[in-house]
C-alpha positions as CSV (number, residue, x, y, z in Angstrom):
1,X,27.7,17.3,-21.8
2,X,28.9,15.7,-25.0
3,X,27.8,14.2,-27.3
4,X,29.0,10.0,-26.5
5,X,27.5,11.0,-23.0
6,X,24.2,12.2,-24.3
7,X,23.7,9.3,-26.5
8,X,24.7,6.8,-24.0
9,X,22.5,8.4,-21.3
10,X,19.5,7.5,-23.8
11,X,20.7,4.1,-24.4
12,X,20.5,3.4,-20.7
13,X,16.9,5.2,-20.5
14,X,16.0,2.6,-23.6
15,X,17.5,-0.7,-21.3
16,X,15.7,0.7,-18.4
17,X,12.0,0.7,-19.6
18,X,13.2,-2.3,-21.9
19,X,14.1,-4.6,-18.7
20,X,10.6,-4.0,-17.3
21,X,8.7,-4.6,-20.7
22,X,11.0,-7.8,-21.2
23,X,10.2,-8.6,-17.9
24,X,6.4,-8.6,-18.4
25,X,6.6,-9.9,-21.6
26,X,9.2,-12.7,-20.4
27,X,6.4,-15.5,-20.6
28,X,5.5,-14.9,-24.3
29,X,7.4,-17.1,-27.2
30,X,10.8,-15.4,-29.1
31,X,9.2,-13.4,-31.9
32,X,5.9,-12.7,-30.6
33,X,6.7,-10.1,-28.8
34,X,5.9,-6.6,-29.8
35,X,9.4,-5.1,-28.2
36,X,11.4,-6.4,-25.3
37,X,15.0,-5.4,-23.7
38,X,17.2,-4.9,-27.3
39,X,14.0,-3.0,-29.1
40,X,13.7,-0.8,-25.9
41,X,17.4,0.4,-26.1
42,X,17.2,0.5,-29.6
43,X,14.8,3.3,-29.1
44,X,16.4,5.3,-26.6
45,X,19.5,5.1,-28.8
46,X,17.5,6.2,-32.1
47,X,15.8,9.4,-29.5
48,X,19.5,9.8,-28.9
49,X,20.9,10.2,-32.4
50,X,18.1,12.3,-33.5
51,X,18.3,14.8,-30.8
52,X,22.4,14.8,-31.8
53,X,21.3,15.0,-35.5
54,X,19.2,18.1,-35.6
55,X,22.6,20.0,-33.8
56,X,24.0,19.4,-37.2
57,X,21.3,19.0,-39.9
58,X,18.6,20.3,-38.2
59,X,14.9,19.0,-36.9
60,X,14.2,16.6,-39.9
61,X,16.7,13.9,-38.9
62,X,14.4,13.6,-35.4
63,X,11.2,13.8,-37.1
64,X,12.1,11.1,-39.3
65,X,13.7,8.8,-36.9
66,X,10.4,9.3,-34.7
67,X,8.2,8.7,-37.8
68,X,10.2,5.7,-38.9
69,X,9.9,4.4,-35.1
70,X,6.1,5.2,-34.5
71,X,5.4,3.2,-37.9
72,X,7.3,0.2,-36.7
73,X,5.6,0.2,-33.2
74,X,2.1,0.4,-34.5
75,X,3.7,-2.7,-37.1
76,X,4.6,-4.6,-34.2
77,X,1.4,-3.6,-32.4
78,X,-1.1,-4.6,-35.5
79,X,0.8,-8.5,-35.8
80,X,0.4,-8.6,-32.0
81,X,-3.3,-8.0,-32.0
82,X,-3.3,-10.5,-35.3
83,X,-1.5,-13.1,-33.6
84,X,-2.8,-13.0,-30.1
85,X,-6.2,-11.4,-30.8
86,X,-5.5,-9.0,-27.6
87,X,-5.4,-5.0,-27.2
88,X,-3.3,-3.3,-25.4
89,X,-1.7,0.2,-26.2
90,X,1.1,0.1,-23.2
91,X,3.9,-0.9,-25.2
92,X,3.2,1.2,-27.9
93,X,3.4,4.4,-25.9
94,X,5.7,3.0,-23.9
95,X,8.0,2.9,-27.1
96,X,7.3,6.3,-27.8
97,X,7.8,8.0,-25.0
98,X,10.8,6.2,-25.0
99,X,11.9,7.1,-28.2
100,X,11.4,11.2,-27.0
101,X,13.3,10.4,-23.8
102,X,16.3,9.4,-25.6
103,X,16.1,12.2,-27.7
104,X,15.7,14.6,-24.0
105,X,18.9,12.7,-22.8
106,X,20.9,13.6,-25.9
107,X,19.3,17.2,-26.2
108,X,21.3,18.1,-22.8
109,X,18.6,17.7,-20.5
110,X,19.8,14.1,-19.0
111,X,18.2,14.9,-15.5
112,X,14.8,15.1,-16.5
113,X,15.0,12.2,-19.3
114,X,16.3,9.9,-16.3
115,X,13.2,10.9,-13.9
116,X,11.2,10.7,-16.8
117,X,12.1,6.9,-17.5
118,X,12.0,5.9,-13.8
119,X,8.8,7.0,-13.2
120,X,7.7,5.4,-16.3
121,X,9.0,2.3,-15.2
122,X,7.4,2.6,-11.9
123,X,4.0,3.2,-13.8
124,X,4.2,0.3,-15.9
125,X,5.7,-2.1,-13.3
126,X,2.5,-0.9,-11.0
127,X,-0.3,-2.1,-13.4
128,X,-1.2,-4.1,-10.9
129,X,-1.9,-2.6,-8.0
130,X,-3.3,0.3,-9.6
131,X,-5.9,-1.5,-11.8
132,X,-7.0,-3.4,-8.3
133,X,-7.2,-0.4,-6.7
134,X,-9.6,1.3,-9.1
135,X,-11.7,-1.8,-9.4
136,X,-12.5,-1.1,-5.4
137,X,-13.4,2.4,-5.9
138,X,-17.2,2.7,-6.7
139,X,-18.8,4.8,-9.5
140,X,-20.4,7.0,-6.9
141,X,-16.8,7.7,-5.4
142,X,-15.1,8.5,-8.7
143,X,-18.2,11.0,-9.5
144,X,-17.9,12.8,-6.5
145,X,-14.3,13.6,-7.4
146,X,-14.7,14.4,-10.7
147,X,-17.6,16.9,-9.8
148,X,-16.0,18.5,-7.2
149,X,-12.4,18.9,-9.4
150,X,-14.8,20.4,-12.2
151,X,-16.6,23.1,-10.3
152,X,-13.3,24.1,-8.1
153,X,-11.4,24.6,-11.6
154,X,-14.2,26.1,-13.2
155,X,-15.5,28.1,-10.0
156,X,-12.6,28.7,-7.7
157,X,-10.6,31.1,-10.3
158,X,-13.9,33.1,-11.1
159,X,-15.0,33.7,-7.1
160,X,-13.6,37.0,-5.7
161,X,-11.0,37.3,-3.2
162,X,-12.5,39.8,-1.2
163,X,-14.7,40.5,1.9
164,X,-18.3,40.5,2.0
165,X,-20.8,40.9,5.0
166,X,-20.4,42.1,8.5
167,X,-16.9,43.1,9.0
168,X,-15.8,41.5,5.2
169,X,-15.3,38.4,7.1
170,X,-17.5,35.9,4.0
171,X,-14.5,35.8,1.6
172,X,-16.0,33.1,-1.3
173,X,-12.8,32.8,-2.6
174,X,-11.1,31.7,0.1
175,X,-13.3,29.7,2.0
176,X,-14.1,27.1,-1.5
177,X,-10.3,27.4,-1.4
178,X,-10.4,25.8,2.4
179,X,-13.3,23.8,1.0
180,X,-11.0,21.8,-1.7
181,X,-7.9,21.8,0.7
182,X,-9.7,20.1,3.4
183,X,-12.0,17.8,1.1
184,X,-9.0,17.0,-0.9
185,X,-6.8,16.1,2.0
186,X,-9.8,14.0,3.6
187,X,-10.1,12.0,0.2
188,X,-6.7,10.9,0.5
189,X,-7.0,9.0,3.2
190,X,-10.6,7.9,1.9
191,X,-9.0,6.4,-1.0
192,X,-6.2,5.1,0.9
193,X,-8.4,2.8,2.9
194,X,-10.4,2.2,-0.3
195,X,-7.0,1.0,-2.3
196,X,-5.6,-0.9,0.3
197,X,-8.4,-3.5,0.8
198,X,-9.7,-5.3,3.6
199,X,-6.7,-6.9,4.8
200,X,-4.9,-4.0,5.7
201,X,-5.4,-4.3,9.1
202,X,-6.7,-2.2,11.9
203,X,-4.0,0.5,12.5
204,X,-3.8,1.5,8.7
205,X,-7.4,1.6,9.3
206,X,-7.3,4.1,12.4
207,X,-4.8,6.0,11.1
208,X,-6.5,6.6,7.4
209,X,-10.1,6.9,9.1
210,X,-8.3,9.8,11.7
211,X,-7.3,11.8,8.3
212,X,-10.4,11.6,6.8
213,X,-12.5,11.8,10.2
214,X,-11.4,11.1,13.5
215,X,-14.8,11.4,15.4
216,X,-16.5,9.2,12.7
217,X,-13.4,6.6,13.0
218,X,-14.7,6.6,16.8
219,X,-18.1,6.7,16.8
220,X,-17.3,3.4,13.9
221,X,-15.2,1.9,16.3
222,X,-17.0,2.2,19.4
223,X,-20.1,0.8,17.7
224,X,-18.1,-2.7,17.0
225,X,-16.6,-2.6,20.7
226,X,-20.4,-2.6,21.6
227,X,-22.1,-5.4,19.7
228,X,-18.6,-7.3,20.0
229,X,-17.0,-7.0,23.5
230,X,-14.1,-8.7,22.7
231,X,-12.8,-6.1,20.0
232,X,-12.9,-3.5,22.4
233,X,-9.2,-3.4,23.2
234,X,-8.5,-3.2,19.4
235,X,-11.4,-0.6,19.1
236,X,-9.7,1.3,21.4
237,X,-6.2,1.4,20.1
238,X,-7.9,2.3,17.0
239,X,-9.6,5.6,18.2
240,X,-6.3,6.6,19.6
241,X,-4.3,5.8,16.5
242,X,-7.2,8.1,14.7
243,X,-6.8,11.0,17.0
244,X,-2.9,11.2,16.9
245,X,-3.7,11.4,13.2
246,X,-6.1,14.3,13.8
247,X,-2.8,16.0,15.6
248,X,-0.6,15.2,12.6
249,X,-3.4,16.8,9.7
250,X,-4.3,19.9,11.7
251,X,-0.3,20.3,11.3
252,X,-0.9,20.5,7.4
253,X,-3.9,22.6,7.7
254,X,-2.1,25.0,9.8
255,X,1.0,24.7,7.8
256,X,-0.8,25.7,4.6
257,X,-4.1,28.3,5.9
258,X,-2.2,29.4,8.9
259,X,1.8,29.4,8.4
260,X,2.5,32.2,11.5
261,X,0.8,29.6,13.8
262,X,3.0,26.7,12.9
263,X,6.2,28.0,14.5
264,X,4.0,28.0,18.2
265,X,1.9,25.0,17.5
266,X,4.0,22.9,15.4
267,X,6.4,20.9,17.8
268,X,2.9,20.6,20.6
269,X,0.9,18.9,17.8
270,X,3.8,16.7,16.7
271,X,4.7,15.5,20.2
272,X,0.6,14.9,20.9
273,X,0.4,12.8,17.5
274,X,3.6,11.3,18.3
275,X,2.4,10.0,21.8
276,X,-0.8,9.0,20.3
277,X,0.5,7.3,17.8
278,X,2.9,5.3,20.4
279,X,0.3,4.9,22.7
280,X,-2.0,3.2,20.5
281,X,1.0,0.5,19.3
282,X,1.7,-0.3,22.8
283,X,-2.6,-0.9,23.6
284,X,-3.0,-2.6,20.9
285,X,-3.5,-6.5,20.7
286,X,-4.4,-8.2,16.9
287,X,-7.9,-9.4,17.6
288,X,-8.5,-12.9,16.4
289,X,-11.4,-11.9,14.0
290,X,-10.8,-9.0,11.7
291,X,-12.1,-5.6,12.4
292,X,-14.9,-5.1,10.2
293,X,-14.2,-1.3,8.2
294,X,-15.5,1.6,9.8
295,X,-18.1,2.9,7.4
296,X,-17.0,7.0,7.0
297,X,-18.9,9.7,4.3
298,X,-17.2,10.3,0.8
299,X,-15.6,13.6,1.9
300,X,-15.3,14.6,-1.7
301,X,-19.6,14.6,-2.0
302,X,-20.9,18.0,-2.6
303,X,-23.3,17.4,0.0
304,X,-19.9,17.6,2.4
305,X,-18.4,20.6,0.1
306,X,-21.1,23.2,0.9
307,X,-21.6,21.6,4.2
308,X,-18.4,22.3,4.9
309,X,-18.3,26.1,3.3
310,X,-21.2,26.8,5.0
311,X,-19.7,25.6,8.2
312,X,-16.6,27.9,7.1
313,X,-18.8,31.0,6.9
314,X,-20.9,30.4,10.1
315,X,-18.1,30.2,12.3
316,X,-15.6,33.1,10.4
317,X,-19.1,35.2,10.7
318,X,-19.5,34.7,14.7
319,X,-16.1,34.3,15.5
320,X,-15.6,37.9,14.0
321,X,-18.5,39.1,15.5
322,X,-18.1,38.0,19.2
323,X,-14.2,38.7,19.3
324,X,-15.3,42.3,18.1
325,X,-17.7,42.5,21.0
326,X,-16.1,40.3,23.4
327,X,-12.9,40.2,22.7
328,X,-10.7,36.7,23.1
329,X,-13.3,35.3,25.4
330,X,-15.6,35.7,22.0
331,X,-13.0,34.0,20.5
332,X,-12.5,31.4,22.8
333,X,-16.0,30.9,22.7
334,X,-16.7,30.2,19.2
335,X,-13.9,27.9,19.1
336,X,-14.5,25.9,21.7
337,X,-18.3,25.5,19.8
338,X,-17.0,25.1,16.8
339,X,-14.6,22.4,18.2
340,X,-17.8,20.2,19.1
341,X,-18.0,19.2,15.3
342,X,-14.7,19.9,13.4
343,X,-11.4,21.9,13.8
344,X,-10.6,22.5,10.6
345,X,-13.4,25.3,10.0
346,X,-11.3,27.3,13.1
347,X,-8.0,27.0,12.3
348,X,-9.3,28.6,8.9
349,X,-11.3,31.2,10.3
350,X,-8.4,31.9,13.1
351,X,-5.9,32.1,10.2
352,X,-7.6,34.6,8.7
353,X,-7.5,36.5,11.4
354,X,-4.3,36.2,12.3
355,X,-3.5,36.8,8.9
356,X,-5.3,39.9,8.9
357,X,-3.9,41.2,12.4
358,X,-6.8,41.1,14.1
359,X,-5.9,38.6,17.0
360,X,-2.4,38.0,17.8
361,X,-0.8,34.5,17.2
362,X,-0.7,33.4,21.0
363,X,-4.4,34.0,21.4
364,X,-5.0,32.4,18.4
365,X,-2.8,29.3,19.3
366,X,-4.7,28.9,22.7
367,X,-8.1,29.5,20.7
368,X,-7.2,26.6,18.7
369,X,-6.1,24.1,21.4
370,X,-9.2,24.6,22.8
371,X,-11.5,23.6,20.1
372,X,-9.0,20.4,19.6
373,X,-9.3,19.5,23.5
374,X,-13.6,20.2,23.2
375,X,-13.5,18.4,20.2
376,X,-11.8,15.4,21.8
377,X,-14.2,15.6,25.0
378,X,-16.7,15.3,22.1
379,X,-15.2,12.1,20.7
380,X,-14.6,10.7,24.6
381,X,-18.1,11.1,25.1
382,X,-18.9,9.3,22.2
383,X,-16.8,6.4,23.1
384,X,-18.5,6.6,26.4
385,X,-22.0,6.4,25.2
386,X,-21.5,4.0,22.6
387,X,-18.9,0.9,24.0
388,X,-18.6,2.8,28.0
389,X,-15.6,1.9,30.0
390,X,-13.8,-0.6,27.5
391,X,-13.2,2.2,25.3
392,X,-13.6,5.1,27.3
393,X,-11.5,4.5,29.5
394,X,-8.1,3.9,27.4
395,X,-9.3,6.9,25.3
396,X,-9.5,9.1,28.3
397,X,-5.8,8.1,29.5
398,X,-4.3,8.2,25.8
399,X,-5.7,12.2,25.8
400,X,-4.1,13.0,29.0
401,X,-1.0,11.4,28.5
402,X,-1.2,13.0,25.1
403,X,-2.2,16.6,26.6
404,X,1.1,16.2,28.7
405,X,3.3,15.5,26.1
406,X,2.4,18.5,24.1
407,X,2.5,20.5,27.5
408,X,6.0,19.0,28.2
409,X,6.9,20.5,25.1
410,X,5.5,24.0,25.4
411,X,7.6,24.4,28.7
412,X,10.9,22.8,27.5
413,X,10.5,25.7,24.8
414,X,10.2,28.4,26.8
């Protein structure tokens, strides 16, 4: 790339963050602004020269252009925080990073300085949404995370990655590896419904409450079908939407603890999310009164982290145990017990085994659809119990026609 190209590249990366910034800044008087669309590119174009400068007469030309630049941002800063008696640091490293963008753009990396602006611009243009969101995330929530990151950094690299126990089959590493994989994946969709607010509607709700639980997103959902008969239609479309998003997150957990399985499993699970998730448009009707947001447990909490491992290491344990003495009917066994509270603990411990050679990938597969089809009898009874027929019923349909699809698939396949 030479060297016109380079420069104009970081010019262009200046007017890009400078357009947003003048933008935002658009409502505030000619000369009271701490840098707009001209400053910006200005900027970029000063990056630019440096990074063309130190080709020639070395490093100090860009460390004095930054310099020079950093001094007149924190100028422009200081008269703006004189003037309007208001903080804010945004523009100033905003005007930085530019500054080093420019000088990436010129340095023959203009790939990277482009993403690097976009996603810049994206950030700032965001401060919106994302301050809103964070103001509807609770203290409680944000500690959970922040414990759980701490001890998996500080743990997880220090646990050992081998057997321990009857038949090696308690593997610390790997299960508090499952642990922040699963927990992780369920706080996305936590935060999801979190950040998107009440308004969001009830089949962003079903389908975020299915990532983070499905059976708690219907037991929630059967409880206001109960105490208000007229939402049980909704209700109902909900607990399907949630379970066609059970389908499509075992896919991920099998694609990342369990790749051999995916090849068998993959296309079956997508069709059965894929019906569910159809299935649940077509039942459902916008109720006149909201739904009121289905009340699910901070999956981040450590309380669910060594729930969860212990779980892990209960089921790896007799799942190991009985297909050593049994054979696949031990297998099938634990599964289909395990399946009464959670699937991801089997499709981890299965995986393993798999993994290991123990079982082969058929058995496995069929091991696994079992504990999915007790664990939805588990959810159907729940409906049943809490809301009977209104929910029940289109729950029980929506599985069939859902267990059909992925059986439609298996035999086209064949």
């Amino acid at each position: 790339m030479d060297e016109l190209t380079g420069l104009l590249f970081a010019l262009a990366a200046g007017l890009l963050v400078g357009v947003e910034r003048g933008w935002r800044q658009r409502a505030v008087a000619e000369g009271h602004r701490p840098a707009g669309l001209r400053t910006f590119g200005v900027i970029g174009l000063l990056g630019g020269l440096g990074a063309v400068g130190t080709q020639r007469w070395g490093p100090g030309i860009l460390i004095a252009l930054g310099a020079a630049v950093a001094l007149a941002l924190v100028a422009g800063y200081l008269a703006t925080v004189w003037m309007h008696r208001t903080m804010g640091l945004t523009t100033l490293m905003a005007g930085l990073a530019t500054f080093l963008i420019g000088a990436l753009a010129a340095g023959g990396a203009p790939a990277a300085a482009a993403g690097a602006a976009v996603v810049m611009v994206l950030l700032l243009q965001l401060k919106a949404p994302l301050h809103s969101s964070i103001a509807r995330l609770s203290g409680d929530e944000l500690a959970a995370a922040s414990q759980l990151l701490l001890i998996s950094v500080v743990i997880l690299p220090v646990l050992p990655d081998q057997g321990f126990g009857p038949f090696g089959a308690i593997n610390p590493y790997r299960f508090w590896w499952a642990v922040v994989l699963i927990a992780g994946l369920s706080f996305a969709g936590y935060v999801a419904m979190r950040v998107t607010g009440p308004r969001r509607g009830l089949l962003i709700t079903a389908l975020l409450g299915g990532l983070v639980s499905s059976t708690a997103t219907t037991a929630a959902l059967a409880r206001v079908a109960a105490t208000t008969p007229a939402l049980a239609r909704p209700a109902a479309a909900g607990a399907i939407l949630a379970c066609a998003a059970m389908f499509a997150r075992m896919i991920g957990v099998i694609a990342v603890t369990a790749p051999p399985l995916l090849a068998g499993l993959g296309p079956l699970l997508a069709a059965m999310a894929a019906t569910g998730g159809a299935l649940g448009l077509l039942w459902h009707r916008s109720p006149g009164t909201p739904l009121p947001e289905p009340v699910l447990p901070n999956p981040l909490a450590l309380r669910f982290a060594l729930g969860f491992s212990a779980l892990l290491a209960g089921v790896a344990l007799f799942s190991r145990a009985l297909t050593e003495s049994w054979g696949e009917a031990g297998l099938f066994l634990t599964s289909a017990i395990a399946g009464l509270a959670d699937v991801d603990a089997i499709i981890v411990s299965i995986g393993r085994m798999v993994g290991e050679g123990i079982v082969p990938a058929q058995v496995a597969a069929w091991a696994l659809l079992l504990g999915a089809a007790v664990n939805q009898g588990t959810k159907l009874a729940l409906a049943s119990g809490l809301a009977g027929r209104a929910v029940a019923g289109p729950l029980a349909l929506a599985y069939a026609l859902m267990a059909a699809a992925g059986a439609t698939t298996v035999w086209l396949a064949a």
